[in-house]
N, C-alpha and C positions, 0 to 999 in steps of 0.2 A: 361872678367870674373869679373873684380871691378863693371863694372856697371851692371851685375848681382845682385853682393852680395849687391849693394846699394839698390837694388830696394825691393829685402827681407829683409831688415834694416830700412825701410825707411816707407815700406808697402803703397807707394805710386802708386800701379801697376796702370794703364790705360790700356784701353780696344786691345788695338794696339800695346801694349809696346813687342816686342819681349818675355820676360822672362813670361807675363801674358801670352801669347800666345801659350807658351811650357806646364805653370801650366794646364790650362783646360782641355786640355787630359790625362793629369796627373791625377787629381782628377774622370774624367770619368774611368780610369782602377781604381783607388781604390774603386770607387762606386762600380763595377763589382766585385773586390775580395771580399769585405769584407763579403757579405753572403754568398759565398762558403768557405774562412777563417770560421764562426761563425756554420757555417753546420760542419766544417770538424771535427773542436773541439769539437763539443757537440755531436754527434756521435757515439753511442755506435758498437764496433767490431762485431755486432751480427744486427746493424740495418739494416731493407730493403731497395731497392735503395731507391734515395731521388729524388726531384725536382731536374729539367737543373740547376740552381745556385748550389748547394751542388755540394761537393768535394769527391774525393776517399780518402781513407787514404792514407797517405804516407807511411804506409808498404807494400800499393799494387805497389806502383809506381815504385819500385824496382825489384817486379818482373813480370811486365808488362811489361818494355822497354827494352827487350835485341835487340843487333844488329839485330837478325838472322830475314829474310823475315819472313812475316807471325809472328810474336809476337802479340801475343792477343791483343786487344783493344778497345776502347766500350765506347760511345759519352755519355754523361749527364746519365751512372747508378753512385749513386756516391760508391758504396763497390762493390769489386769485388771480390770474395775467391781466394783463389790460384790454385784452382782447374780450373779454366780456362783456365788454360796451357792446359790441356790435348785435344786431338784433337776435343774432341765429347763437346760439352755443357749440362749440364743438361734441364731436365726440368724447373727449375725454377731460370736458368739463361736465359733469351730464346734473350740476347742480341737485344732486340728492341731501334729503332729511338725514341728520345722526341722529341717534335713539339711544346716544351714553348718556346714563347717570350723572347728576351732578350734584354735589352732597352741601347742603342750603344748613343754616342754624341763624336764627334769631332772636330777638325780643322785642316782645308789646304790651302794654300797659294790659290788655287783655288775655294774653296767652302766656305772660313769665318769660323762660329761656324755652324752645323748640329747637326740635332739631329734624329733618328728613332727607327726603329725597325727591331732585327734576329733572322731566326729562324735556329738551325746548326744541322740537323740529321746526325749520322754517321752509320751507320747498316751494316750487313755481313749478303750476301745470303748464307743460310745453313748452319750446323754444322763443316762446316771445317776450323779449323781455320788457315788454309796454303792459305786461300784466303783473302787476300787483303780486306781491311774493304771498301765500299764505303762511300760517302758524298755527302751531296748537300747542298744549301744554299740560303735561302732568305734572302733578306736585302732592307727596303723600310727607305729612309730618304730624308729627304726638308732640302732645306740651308739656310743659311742668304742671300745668293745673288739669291735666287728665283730658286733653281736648283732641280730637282726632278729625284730620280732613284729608280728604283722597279728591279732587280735583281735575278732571279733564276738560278743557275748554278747546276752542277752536275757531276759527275765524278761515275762511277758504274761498279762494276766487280759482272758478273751472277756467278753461281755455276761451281766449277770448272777454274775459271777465262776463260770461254771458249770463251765467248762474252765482251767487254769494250765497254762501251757509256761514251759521256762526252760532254758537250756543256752549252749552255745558250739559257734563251729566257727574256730581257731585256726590258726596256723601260726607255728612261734618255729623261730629258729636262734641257738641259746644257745651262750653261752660261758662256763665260770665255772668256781669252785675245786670239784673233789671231794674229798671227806675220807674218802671208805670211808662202812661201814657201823658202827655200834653207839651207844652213850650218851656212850663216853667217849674219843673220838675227838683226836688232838693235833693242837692247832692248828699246829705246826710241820710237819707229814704231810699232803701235800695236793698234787694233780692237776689241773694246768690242762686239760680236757676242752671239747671241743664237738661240737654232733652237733645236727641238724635234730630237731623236732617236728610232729607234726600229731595235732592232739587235737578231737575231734567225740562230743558231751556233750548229751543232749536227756532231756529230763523231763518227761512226759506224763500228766497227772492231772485229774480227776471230780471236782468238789464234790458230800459226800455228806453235807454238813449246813452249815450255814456256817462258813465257815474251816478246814476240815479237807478234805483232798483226798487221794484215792487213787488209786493207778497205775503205770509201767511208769517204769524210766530206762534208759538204751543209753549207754556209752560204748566210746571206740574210740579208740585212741593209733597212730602207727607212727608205731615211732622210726627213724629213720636211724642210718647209721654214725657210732660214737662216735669222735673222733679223739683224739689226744693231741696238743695246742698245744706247741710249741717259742715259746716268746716273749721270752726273755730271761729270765725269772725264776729267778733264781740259788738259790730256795727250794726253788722246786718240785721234784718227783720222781716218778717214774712209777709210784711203789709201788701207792697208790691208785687209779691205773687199771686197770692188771695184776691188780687183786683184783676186777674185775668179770670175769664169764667170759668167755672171746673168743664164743659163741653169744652171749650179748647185745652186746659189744660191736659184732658185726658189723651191728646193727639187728632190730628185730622187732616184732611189731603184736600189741596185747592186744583183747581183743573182749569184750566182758561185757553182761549184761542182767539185768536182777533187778524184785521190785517197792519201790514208792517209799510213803513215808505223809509227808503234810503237816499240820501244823499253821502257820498262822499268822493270828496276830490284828495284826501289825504295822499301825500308823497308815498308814503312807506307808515303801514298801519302799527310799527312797536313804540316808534318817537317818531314824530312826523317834525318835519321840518314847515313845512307851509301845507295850506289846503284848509278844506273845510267840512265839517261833517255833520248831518243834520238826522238823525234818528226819529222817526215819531209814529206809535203802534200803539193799536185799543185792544185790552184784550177781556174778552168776557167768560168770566167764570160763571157755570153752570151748574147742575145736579145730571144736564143730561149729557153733560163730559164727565161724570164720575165724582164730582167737587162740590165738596159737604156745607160750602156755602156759596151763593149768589152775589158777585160784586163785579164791578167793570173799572178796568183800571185804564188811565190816561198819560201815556209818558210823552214827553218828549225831550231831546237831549241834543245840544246845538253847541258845535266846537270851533274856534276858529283857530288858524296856527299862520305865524308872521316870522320871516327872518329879520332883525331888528340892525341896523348899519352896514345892511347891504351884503351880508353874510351869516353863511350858516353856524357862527360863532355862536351866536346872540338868538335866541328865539321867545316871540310870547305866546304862551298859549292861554285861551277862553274857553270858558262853560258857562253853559247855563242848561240848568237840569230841573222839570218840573215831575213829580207823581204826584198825582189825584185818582181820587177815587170815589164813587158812590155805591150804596148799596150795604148788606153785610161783609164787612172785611174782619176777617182775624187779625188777632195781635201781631202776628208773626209778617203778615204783607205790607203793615202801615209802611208809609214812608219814614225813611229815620237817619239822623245826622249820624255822624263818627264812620268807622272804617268799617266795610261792611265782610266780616264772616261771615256765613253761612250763607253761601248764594250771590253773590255779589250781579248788583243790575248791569253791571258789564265786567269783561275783564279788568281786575284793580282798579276798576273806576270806585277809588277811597275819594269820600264826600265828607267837607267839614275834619280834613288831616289833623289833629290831635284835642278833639272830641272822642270819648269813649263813643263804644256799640251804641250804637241804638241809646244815645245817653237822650236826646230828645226824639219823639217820635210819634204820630198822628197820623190821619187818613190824607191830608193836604201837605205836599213837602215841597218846597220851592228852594234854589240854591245857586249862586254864582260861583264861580273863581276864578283866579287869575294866577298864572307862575311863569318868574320869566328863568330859563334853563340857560346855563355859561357855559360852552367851554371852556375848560381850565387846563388842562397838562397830559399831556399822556394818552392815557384813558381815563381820567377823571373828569367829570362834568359838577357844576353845583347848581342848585334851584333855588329858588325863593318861590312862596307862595301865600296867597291870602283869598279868603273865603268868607261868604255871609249866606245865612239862612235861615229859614221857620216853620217852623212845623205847626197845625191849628186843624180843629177838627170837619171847620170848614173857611171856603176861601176869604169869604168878609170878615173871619176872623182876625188875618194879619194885623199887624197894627207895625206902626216905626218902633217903637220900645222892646216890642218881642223879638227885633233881627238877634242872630246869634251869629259869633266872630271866631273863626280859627284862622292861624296864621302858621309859617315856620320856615325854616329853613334845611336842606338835605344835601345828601352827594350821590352819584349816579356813578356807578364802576361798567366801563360797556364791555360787557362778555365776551359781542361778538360785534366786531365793530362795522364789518360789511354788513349787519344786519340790521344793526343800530339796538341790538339786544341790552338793555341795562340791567342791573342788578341794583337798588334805589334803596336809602338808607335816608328817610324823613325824621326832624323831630318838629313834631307842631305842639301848639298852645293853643286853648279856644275856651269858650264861655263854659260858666258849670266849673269852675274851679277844676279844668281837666288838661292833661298836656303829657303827652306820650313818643312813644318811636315807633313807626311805621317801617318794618321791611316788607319788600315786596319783589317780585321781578317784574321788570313793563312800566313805564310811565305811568303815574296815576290816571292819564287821560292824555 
């Protein structure tokens, strides 16, 4: 903490320096507030929506956010009467998606500084508002270390919640440290690797009572050629690459399909205040879908959310997240702790928060968490979170000694507040001598 406060004393930051490192995403969410601050204030109670940057007022945001499923809410309009309570919308609230641009810059122990561009619609099919808002979201950014990701995800309830869709269709070209595979991997051993991605994720489910949904999921990866980066790094060494088999190295495409069961009671899917969400889908990769190896993958992913002293002040949120798998799996499918680039197993659902990529990682990944989120002021929110996990090549492998521990604390800047849209600024620590800053848009879970 001194050599914090020296380095703002001193105003000798370096580009490297830890405390600079934390400032720069710091200044990227002020760059974001401050013309929905400037909209929100100059805003007359009677004005029409505004541009994706303007703000609702803060008289709406009060009675926008109650507990109860289904509470109204509604992506980049910035005024919202109070009259949106009522079941029916008028005509000239007709709740539509914005499609402006909004201009994102970060940094992560994996990606340097980035910088791109999102675009975040939130929309409700039909007039009822006991239906679940959906979202979708592009996000296209380049990094310092030469990393490129173009990102469409989606998440979608039809009329009536009758039908849910949710998936991605992705494209990354990654670059980052490889560690090999197992639980207890040295951080001094490690691969500077890159290789293109293209990942296409679709999940297609029936309501067959309310909140509970049944159905099909498809995913489909092909990887490109893995290269090994020559960059100057006097650490690195090719051990860890060389231990992937040159048939994966040279690229290959997994094809899988299985059935999918939902549960979810979540209030509002971007930060849920209370509810519960229960995901769990098999999916079988074939030759006779196209998928150059044979494996069957076993997920499931279990969330609970609590208001904590009787208000939506205070909330705790839980996970527990298990992949398994039998059969041939490539390097690239195993289960694997830190924030997940290329593909992520759900939107920003980042596992083991300041764990590098895939720092551990095996066919068996088991994982809890826990973060309790505060309101704080304004639009500021903060989290605390902590995590434990193990990766092993198979399940009798666990033992107590192999758990692995990430922890941290973040701020949450909300975008859009009738929508409960954050803009999430984590710094975590964890096992493996690892500890980073996580940006993100969306709740990590």
């Amino acid at each position: 903490m001194a050599a914090c406060r020296s380095c703002f004393l001193s105003l000798s930051f370096s580009p490297g320096h830890h405390c600079m490192r934390f400032l720069y995403p710091l200044l990227a969410l002020s760059a974001l507030a401050t013309p929905a601050a400037l909209a929100q204030s100059s805003a007359p109670n009677s004005a029409a929506p505004l541009l994706a940057s303007a703000a609702p007022l803060a008289s709406a945001e009060a009675a926008t956010e109650p507990v109860l499923v289904g509470a109204p809410v509604g992506l980049n309009r910035a005024l919202v009467p109070a009259s949106t309570t009522k079941a029916k919308l008028t005509p000239s609230d007709p709740d539509k998606p914005s499609f402006i641009p909004v201009p994102i810059a970060f940094y992560q122990q994996e990606t340097g500084f980035a910088g791109g561009v999102a675009i975040l619609p939130v929309w409700r099919f039909g007039s009822d508002t006991t239906v679940r808002k959906s979202n979708a979201r592009l996000i296209a950014w380049i990094s310092q270390k030469k990393q490129t990701t173009v990102q469409l995800t989606h998440a979608i309830f039809t009329k009536e919640e009758k039908f849910f869709f949710s998936g991605e269709l992705s494209y990354f070209d990654l670059a980052f440290k490889y560690y090999g595979r197992g639980n207890d991997t040295d951080e001094d051993v490690y691969s500077n690797i890159q290789y293109p991605l293209w990942v296409f994720d679709e999940k297609a489910l029936v309501k067959v009572k309310p909140n509970l949904f049944v159905g099909l999921r498809y995913r489909l990866t092909d990887l490109g050629t893995v290269k090994l980066k020559e960059d100057g790094d006097d650490e690195a060494t090719p051990d860890s690459y060389f231990s992937i088999p040159a048939k994966q190295r040279g690229g290959y495409t997994t094809s899988g399909v299985g059935p999918a069961l939902l549960y979810d009671s979540r209030d509002n899917l971007l930060a849920t205040y209370q509810g519960n969400f229960v995901d769990a889908h098999v999916l079988f990769a074939g030759k006779g879908l196209g998928s150059d190896y044979n494996f069957t993958r076993y997920m499931v992913d279990a969330r609970h959310f609590n208001p904590l002293f009787g208000s939506n002040n205070t909330i705790l949120a839980l996970q527990f997240l298990g992949q398994y798998h039998t059969g041939d799996v490539p390097f690239r499918e195993w289960g694997g702790m830190g924030a997940t680039l290329g593909g992520s197993l759900y939107n920003n659902a980042y596992l083991m928060r300041g764990i590098y990529e895939g720092r551990y990682r095996d066919r068996q990944f088991t994982t809890a968490q826990a973060e309790i989120r505060q309101k704080l002021f304004w639009r500021i929110d903060g989290a605390v979170f902590g995590a434990v996990g193990q990766v092993a090549p198979n399940l009798d492998d666990y033992t107590i000694d192999g758990l692995r521990y990430a922890g941290g604390a973040g701020i949450r800047f909300r975008f859009n507040r009738l929508d409960r849209l954050n803009i999430r600024l984590d710094y975590g620590v964890g096992s493996g001598g690892n500890s980073g800053i996580i940006f993100a848009v969306g709740e990590a879970f």
